[in-house]
N, C-alpha and C positions, 0 to 999 in steps of 0.2 A: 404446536401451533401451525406448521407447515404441513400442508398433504401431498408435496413433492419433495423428495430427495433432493438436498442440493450438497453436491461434491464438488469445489473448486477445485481441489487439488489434482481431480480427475482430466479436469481440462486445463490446470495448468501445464502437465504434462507433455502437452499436446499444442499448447502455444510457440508461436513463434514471433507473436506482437511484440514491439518492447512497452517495457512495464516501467512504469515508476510508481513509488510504494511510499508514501508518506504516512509517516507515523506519530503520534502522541504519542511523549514518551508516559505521559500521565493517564492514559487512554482508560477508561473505565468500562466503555461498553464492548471494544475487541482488544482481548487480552494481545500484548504485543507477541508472543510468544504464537499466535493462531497469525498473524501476519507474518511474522517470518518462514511458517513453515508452507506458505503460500507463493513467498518469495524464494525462499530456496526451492522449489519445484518448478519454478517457470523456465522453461525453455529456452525462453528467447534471450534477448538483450535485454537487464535488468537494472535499477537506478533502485537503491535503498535509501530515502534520508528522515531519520530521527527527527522530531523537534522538540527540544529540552523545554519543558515547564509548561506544554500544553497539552490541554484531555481533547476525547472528541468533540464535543459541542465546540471547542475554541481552533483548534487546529487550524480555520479558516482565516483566522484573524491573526494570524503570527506571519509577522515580514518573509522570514523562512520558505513558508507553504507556496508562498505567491514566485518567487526567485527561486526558487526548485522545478516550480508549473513552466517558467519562462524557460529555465536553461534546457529542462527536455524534453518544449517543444522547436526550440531552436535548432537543437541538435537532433533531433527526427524529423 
């Protein structure tokens, strides 16, 4: 479907952004296992947090998501 290469892990390497990585732990459409090996490669300063009982489409809508977005953008 794509006519570009796309490598994240190529630039994560090379980051030094901090990241935070919010996850469904139910996630259907990026297997969680393809996000942590995105997060284990990032560079920088990194923030990993699970959210138990939610898939992608919902992720947005869990109290979790939102008090995760606040703490690390308080603390950057």
């Amino acid at each position: 479907m794509l006519r570009h290469r796309f490598a994240p892990i190529d630039d994560a390497v090379r980051s030094r952004s901090p990241l935070l990585v919010l996850v469904a732990d139910d996630d259907t459409i990026i297997p969680v296992a393809h996000s942590r090996a995105l997060f284990d490669a990032w560079a920088g300063a990194k923030t990993w947090r699970n959210v138990a009982g939610a898939d992608h489409n919902t992720l947005g809508a869990t109290r979790e998501f939102w008090q995760a977005i606040e703490a690390f953008l308080t603390a950057h």
